[in-house]
LOVEX-860336 format. One line per field, with one value per residue (C-alpha): residue in three letters; residue number from 1; z, y, x; chain. Coordinates in pm, 1 decimal. Example, Ala and Ser with C-alpha at 12.3 -4.5 7.8 and 13.67 -1.06 7.14 Angstrom:
<pts>
type <- [ALA SER]
seq <- [1 2]
c3 <- [780.0 714.0]
c2 <- [-450.0 -106.0]
c1 <- [1230.0 1367.0]
mol <- [A A]
</pts>
This chain:
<pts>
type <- [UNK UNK UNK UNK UNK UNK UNK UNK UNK UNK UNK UNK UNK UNK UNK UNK UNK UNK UNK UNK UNK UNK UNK UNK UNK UNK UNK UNK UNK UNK UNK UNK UNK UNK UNK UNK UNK UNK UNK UNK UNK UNK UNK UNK UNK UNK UNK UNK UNK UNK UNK UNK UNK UNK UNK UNK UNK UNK UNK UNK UNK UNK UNK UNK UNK UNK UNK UNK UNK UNK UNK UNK UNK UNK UNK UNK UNK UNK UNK UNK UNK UNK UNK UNK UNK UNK UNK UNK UNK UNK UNK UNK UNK UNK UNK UNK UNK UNK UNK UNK UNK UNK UNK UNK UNK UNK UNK UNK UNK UNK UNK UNK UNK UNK UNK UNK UNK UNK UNK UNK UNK UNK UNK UNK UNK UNK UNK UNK UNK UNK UNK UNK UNK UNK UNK UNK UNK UNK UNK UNK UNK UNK UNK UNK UNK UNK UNK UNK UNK UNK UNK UNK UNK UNK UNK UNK UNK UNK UNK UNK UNK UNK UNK UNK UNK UNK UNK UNK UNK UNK UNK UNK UNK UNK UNK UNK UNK UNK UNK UNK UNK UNK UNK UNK UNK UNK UNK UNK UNK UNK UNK UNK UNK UNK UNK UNK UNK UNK UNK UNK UNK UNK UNK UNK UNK UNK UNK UNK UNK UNK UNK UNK UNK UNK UNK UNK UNK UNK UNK UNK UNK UNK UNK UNK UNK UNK UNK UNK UNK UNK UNK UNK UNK UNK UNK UNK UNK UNK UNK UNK UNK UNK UNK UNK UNK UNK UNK UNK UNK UNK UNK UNK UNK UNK UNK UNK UNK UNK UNK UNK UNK UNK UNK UNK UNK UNK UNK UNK UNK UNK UNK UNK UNK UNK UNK UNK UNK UNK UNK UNK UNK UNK UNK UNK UNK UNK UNK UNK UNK UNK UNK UNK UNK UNK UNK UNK UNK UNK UNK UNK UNK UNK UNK UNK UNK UNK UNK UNK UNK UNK UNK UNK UNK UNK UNK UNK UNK UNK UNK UNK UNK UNK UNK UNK UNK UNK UNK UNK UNK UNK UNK UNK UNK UNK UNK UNK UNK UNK UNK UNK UNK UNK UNK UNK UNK UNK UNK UNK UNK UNK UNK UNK UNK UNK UNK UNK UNK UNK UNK UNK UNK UNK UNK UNK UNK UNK UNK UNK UNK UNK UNK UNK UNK UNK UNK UNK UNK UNK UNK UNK UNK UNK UNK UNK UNK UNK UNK UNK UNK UNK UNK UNK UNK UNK UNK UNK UNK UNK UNK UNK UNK UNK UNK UNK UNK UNK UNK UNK UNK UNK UNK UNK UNK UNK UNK UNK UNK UNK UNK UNK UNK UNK UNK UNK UNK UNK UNK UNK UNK UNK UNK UNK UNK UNK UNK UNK UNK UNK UNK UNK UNK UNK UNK UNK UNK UNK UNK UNK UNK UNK UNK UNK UNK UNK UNK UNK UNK UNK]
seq <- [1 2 3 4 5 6 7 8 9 10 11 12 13 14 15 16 17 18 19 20 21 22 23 24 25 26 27 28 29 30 31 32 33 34 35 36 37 38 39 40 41 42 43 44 45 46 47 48 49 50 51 52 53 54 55 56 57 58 59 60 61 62 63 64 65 66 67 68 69 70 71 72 73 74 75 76 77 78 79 80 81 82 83 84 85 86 87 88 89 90 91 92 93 94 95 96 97 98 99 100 101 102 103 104 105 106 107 108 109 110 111 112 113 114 115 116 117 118 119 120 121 122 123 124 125 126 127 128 129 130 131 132 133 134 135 136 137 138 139 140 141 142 143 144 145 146 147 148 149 150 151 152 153 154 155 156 157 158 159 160 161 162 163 164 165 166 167 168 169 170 171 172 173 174 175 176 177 178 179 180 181 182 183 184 185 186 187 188 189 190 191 192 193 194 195 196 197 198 199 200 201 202 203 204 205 206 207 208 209 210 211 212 213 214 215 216 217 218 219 220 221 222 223 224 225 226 227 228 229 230 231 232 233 234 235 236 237 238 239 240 241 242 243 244 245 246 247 248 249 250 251 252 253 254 255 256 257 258 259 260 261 262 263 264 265 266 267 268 269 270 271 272 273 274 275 276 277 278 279 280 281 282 283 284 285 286 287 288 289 290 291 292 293 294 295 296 297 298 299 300 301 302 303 304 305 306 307 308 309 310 311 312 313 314 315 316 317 318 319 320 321 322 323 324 325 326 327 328 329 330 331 332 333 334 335 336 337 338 339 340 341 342 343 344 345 346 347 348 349 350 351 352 353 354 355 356 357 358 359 360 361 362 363 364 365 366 367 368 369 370 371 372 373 374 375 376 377 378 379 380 381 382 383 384 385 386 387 388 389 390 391 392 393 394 395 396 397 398 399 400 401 402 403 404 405 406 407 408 409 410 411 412 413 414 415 416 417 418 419 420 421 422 423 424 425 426 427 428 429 430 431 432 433 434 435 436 437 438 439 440 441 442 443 444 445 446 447 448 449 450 451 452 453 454 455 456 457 458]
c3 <- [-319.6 37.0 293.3 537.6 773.7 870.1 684.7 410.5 33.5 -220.0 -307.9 -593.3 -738.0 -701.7 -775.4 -870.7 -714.1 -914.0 -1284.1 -1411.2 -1360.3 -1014.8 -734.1 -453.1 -98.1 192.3 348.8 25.5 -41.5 -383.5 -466.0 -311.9 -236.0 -159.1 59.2 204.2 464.0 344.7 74.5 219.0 78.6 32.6 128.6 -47.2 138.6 -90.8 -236.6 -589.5 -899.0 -1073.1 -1336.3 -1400.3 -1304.1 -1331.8 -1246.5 -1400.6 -1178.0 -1128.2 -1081.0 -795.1 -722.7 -467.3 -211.7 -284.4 -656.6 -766.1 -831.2 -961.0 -1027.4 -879.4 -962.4 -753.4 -713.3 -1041.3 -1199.6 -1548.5 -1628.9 -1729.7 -2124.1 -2406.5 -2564.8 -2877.8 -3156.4 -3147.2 -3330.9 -3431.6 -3398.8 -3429.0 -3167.5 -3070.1 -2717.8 -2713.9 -2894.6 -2611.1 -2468.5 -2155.9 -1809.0 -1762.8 -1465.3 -1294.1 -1257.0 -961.4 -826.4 -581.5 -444.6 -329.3 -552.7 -297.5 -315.6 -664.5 -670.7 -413.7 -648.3 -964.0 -774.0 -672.4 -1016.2 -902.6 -1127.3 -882.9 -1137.4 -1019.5 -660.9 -407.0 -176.5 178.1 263.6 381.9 34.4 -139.6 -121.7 -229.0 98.0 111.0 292.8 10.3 -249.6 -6.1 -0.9 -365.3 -418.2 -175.2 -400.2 -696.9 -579.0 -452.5 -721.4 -998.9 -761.0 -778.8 -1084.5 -1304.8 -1305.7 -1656.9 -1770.2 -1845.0 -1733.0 -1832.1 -1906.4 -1766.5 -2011.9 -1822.7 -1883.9 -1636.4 -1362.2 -1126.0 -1192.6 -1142.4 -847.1 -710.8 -688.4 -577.5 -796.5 -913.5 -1244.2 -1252.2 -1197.3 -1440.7 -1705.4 -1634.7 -1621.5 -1976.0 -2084.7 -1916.0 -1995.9 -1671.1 -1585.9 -1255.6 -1175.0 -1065.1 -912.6 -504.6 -358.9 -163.4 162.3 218.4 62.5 159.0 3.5 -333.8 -644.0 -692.7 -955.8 -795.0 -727.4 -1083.2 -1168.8 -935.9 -1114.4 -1407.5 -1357.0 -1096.0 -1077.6 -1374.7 -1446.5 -1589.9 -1872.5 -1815.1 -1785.7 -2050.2 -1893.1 -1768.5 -1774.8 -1441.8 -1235.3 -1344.9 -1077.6 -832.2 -890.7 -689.2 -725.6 -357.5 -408.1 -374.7 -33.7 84.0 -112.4 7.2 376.6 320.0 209.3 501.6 718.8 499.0 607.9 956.0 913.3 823.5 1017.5 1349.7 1298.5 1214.9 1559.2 1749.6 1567.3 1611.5 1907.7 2254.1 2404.0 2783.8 2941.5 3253.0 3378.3 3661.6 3746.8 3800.8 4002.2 3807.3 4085.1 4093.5 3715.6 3610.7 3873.8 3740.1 3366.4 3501.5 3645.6 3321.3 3134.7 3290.5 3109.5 2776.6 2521.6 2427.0 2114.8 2312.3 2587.5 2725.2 2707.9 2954.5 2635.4 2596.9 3033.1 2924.3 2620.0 2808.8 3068.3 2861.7 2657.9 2933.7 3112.8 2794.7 2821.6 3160.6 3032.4 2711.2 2661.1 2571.2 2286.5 2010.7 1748.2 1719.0 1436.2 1303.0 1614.3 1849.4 2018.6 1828.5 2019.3 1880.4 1785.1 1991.7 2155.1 1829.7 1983.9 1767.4 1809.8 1707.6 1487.5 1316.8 966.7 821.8 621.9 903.2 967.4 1186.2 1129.0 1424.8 1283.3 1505.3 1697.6 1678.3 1996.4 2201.2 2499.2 2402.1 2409.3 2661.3 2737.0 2515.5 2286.6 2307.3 2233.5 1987.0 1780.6 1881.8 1701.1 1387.3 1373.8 1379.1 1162.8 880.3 935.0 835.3 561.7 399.4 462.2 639.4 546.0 483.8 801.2 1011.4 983.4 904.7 1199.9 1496.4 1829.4 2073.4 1986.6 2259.9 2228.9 2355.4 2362.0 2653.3 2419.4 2323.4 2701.6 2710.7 3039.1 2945.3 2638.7 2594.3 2242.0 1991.4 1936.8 1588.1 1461.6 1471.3 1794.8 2112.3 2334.9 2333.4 2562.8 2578.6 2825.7 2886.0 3001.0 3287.3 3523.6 3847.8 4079.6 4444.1 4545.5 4893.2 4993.2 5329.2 5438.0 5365.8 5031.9 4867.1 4470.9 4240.0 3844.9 3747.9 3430.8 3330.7 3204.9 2976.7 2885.3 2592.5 2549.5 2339.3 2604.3 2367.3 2437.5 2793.4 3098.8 3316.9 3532.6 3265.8 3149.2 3517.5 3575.4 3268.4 3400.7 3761.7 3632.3 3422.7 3766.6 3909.9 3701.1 3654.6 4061.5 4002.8 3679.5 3743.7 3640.0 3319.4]
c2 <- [1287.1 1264.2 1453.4 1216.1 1463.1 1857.8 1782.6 1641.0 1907.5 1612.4 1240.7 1009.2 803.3 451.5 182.6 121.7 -145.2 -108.5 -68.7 114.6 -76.7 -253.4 -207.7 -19.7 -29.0 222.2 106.8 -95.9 -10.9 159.4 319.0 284.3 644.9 706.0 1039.8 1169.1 917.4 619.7 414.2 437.1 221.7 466.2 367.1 470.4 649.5 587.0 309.5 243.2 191.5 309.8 518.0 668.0 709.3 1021.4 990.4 784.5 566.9 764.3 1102.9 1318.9 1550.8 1824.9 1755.2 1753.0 1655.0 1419.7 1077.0 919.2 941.1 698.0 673.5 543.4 183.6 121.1 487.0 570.9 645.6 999.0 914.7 1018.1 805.8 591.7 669.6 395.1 94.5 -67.3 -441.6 -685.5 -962.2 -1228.0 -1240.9 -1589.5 -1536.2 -1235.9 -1252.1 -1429.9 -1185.8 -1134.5 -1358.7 -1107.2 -931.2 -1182.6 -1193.5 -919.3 -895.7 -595.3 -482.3 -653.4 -970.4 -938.7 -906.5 -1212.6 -1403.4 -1264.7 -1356.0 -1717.1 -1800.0 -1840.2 -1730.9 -1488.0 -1564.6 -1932.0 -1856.3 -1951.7 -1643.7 -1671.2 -1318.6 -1093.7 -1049.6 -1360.5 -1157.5 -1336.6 -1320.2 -1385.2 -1720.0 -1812.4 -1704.4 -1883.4 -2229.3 -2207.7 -2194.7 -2497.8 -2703.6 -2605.5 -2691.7 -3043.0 -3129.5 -3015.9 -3240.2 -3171.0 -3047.4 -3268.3 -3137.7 -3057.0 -3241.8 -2937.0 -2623.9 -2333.2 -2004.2 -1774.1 -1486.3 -1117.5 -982.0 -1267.8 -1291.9 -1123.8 -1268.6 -1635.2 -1552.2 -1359.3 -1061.0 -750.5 -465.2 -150.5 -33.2 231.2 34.5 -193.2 5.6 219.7 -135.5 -208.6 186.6 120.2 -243.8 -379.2 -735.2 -745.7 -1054.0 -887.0 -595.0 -566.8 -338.7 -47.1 -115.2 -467.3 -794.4 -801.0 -468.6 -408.2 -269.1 28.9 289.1 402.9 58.8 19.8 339.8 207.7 -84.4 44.9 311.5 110.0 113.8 -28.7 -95.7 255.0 182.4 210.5 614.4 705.2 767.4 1163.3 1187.5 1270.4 1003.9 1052.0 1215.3 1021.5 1106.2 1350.9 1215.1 1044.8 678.4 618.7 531.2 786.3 1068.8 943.5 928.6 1341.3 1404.0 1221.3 1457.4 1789.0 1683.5 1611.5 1922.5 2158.6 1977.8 2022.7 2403.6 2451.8 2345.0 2491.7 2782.0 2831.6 2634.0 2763.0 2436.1 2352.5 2072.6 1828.0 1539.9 1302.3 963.6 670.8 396.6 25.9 -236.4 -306.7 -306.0 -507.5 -770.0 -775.9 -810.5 -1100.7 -1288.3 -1215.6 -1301.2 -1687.1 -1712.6 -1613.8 -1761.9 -1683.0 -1489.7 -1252.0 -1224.7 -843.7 -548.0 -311.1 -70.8 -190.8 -115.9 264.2 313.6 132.4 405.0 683.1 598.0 607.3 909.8 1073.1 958.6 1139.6 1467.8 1544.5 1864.7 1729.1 1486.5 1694.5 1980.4 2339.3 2438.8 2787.9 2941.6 2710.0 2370.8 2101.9 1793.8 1456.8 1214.8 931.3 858.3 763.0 704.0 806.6 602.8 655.2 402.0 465.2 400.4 166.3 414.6 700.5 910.6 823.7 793.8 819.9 629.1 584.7 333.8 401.1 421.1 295.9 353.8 60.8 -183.9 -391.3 -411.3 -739.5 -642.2 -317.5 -536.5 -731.0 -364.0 -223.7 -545.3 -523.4 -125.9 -190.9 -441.4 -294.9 79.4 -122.3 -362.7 -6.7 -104.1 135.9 278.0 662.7 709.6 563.6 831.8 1122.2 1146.2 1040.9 1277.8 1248.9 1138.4 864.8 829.3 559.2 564.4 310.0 96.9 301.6 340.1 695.2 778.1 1053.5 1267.3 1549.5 1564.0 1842.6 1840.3 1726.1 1999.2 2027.7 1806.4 1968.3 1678.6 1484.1 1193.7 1064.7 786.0 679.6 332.8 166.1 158.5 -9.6 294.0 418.8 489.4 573.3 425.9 438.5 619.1 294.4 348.7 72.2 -33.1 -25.2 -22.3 346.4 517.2 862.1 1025.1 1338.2 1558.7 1830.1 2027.3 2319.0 2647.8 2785.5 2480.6 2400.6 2472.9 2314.1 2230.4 1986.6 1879.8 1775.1 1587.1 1392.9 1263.3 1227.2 984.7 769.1 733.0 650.0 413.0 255.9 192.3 -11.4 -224.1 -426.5 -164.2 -74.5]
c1 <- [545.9 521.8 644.1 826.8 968.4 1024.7 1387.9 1206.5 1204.0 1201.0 1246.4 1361.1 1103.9 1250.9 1021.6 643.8 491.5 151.7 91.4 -240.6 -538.5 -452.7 -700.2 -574.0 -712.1 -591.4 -244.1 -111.0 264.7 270.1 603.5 945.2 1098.4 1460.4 1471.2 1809.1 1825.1 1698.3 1446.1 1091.5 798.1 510.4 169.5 -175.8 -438.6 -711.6 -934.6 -964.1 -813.2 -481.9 -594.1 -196.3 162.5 254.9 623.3 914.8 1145.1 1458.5 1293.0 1376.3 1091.4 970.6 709.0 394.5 389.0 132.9 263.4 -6.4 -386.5 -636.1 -1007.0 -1250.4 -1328.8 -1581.1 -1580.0 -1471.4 -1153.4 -1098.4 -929.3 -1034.1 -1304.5 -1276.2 -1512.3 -1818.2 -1761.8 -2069.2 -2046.2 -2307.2 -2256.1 -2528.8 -2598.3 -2519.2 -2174.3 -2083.2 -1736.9 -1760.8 -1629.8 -1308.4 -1151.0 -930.6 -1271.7 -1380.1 -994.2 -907.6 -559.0 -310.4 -26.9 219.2 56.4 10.3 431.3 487.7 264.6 504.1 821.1 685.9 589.9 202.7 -89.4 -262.1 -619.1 -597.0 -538.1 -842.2 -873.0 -966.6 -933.9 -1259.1 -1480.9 -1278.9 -918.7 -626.3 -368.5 26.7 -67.6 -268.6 7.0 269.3 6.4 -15.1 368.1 440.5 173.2 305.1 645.8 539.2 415.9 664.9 932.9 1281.7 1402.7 1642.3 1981.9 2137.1 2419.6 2649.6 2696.5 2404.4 2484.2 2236.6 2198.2 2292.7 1947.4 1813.8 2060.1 1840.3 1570.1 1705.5 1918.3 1603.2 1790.4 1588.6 1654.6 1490.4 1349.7 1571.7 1889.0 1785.3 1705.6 2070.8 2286.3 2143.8 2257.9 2560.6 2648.2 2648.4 2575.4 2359.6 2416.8 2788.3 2704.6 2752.1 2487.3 2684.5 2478.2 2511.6 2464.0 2067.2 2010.5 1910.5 2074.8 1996.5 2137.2 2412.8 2522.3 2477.1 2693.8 2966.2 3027.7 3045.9 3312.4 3476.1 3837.0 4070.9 4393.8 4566.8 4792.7 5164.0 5318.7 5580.4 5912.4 5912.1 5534.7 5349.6 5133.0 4749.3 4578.7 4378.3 3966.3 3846.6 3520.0 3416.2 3276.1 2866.2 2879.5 3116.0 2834.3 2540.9 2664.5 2792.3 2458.8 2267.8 2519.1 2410.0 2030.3 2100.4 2355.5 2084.1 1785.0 1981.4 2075.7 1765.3 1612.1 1891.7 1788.4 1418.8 1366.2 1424.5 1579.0 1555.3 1731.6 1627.8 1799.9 1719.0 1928.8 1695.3 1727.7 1645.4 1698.1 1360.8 1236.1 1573.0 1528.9 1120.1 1252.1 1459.8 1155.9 988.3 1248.3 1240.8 914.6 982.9 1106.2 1447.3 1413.6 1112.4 1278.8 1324.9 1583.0 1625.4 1559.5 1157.7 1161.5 1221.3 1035.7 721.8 781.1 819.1 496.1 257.9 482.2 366.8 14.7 -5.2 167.2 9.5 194.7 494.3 341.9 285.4 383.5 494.3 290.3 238.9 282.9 74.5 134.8 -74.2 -142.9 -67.9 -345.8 -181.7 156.3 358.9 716.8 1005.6 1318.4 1633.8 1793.3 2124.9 2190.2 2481.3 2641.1 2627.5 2359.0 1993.3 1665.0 1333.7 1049.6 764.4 623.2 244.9 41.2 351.6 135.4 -110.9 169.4 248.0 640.5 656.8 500.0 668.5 1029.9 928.6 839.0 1093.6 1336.9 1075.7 1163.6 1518.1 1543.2 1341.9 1480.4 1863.8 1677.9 1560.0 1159.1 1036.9 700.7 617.7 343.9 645.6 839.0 613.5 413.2 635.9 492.1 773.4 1183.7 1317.3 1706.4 1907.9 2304.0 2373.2 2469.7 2773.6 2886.4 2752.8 2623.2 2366.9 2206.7 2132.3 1951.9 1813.9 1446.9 1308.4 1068.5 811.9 805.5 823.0 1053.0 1275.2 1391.1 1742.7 1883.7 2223.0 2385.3 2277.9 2564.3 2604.3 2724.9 2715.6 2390.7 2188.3 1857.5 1677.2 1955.4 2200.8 2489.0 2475.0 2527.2 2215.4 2179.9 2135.5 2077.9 2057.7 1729.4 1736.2 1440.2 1538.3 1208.5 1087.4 1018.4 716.8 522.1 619.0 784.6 1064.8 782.0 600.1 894.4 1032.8 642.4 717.2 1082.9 923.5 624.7 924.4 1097.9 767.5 691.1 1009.4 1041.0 697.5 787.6 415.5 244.0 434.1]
mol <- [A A A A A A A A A A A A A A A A A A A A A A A A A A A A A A A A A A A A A A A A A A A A A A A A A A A A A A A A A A A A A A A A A A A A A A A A A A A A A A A A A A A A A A A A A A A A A A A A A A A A A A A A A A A A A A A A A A A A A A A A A A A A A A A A A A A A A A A A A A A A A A A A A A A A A A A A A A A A A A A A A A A A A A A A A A A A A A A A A A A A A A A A A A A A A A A A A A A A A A A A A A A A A A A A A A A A A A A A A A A A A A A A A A A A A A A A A A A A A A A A A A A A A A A A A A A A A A A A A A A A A A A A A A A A A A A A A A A A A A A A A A A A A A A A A A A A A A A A A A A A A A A A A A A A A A A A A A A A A A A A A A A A A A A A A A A A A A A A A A A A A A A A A A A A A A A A A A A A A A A A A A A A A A A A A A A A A A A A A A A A A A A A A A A A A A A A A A A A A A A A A A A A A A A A A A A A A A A A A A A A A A A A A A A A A A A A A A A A A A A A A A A A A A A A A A A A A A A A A A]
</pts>
């Protein structure tokens, strides 16, 4: 189990995306793990082959316990042998190789293929080393579906069985929940997932529905009104226990951390009226927001002033291996999560936006991946959206810094001696004292000024 954050003791098992046997290569999603905050597909670090899982769906278990076991690529499997079995086979009568032997494809391939209806064996891959790819699974699907043609439509009315709802309405649903609607006598195909109609059903969707509210039979005359349950609804818990985390997270910081707070007002006239020009060239759904304009600045801001990209670990500032921006993305049923954006500082600003859309969009969808959130170097913070006009944030541990800007607002402002009206936003800088300095930390909001006053370079 993975830890994927300081706030971070242990996770529920959700899903398994491999079975023993697959191949695994470094980066393949594995597991789905639902944390405090959110369900986060877990990635594999290793190459090889499943040997075992370790852990049921459903399980909620501390960091740190193994999950599964995975061999390496061609060794033995650590079981307990068979006793020999002699068997006299001519050669020329020997079992021909298996096919799956010369087919190599990742578990999440492996699943598109499953949910397409496509034999993965008969797939040509065109991959590096013959690999089977999601294009290829997609190509195969199209042919298959050209070719079947449309299908006939039945003359009355079928009944799809309970058991297979999801799987004809292509339903996305975990183990767990399925196994607990059959315990429970719940038909799927019914069930409304809690977070929206694009999430799946999970177990406590599952538990909803089936003690969902009924119709009390009539009170005697006299008799007292049943009490209303005291028990809050799914949604309603899991949002209280998002708050707990953040809750505990937060006191922690203010605790341990010796906050220090910066702020410096920025003027955008000339980076807004550069996005504009830019803006005339793009394409409508890549065009920019002011919001990639200060996370562009703030990456290479950071570049220049190391000492605020980093960790407070065991006494001593650790630097960060790259400039992995965290941002802040809040959560449909309350609460926020900071995955990162990994070498932000690489990016260029459209680039940069078109991330920073992925990020959101997968962080609400529930897809967010384990290194995105584990390894974040720096926290950026954006509330202009809500008409707040600055922020002044708590750090994450066991970052040092964190960066918070308000709305842009069009207000009074003097240049070249002249008062005239520019677009202005407020930039915040909340920093840990043991690692830096009010100095550092007012380089680091100078350079985002800087740069922001000369948007060709960003």
């Amino acid at each position: 189990m993975p830890s994927l954050g300081a706030d971070m003791d242990e996770g529920t098992l959700l899903e398994w995306l491999v079975h023993p046997g697959d191949p695994v290569h470094r980066g393949d999603v594995v597991a789905v793990v639902d944390t405090s905050k959110a369900a986060i597909e877990v990635e594999c670090f290793e190459e090889g082959v499943v040997d075992d899982l370790l852990v049921e769906p459903g399980t909620r278990v501390p960091v740190g316990t193994p999950l599964a076991r995975i061999s390496p690529d061609g060794a033995v499997r650590a079981a307990v042998p068979a006793p020999p079995v002699t068997v006299s086979v001519p050669p020329a009568a020997a079992a021909p190789p298996r096919h799956d032997e010369h087919v190599t494809a990742s578990p999440l391939v492996r699943r598109l293929a499953a949910e397409a209806g496509v034999d993965v064996e008969t797939v040509h891959g065109t991959g590096r080393g013959g690999r089977v790819t999601r294009a290829d699974v997609q190509a195969a699907a199209a042919a298959a579906a050209r070719a079947s043609g449309p299908a006939p439509k039945p003359r009355r009315p079928v009944t799809t069985p309970p058991e297979r709802a999801e799987v004809t309405e292509r339903r996305r649903v975990t183990p767990y929940a399925r196994r607990l609607a059959v315990e429970l006598g719940v038909d799927l195909a019914t069930v409304v997932p809690l977070g929206g109609p694009d999430e799946p059903v999970r177990a406590a969707d599952g538990r909803a529905a089936a003690g969902g509210p009924s119709t009390p039979p009539a009170a005697a005359v006299g008799e007292p009104a049943p009490a209303p349950p005291t028990t809050p609804p799914p949604r309603a818990a899991a949002a209280a226990g998002i708050r707990d985390t953040l809750a505990r997270l937060m006191a922690r910081s203010k605790r341990e951390i010796p906050h220090y707070y910066l702020t410096q007002t920025v003027d955008l006239q000339a980076a807004l009226a550069w996005m504009a020009d830019r803006n005339r060239e793009l394409p409508v759904g890549e065009r920019l927001l002011p919001a990639a304009l200060l996370l562009r600045a703030t990456a290479l801001a950071v570049s220049d002033v190391p000492a605020l990209n980093g960790f407070w670990v065991d006494g001593a500032f650790v630097p960060g291996s790259g400039v992995h921006l965290g941002v802040a993305v809040s959560l449909r049923g309350g609460g926020l999560v900071a995955p990162a954006i990994h070498d932000a500082d690489r990016f260029g600003v459209v680039e940069l936006m078109a991330a920073l859309k992925d990020l959101a969009l997968r962080v609400r969808a529930g897809t967010l991946r384990g290194s995105e959130l584990s390894d974040p170097t720096i926290t950026v913070t954006n509330l202009g959206d809500q008409g707040v006009e600055s922020v002044h944030g708590v750090i994450h541990p066991p970052q040092v810094a964190l960066v918070g800007f308000g709305q842009v607002q069009r207000r009074p402002w003097a240049v070249d001696g002249l008062i005239g009206v520019r677009p202005l936003v407020v930039a915040t800088l909340a920093a840990d004292h043991r690692a830096t300095d009010g100095f550092t930390g007012a380089r680091l909001l100078d350079r985002i000024d800087r740069l922001l006053q000369r948007p060709e370079e960003l």
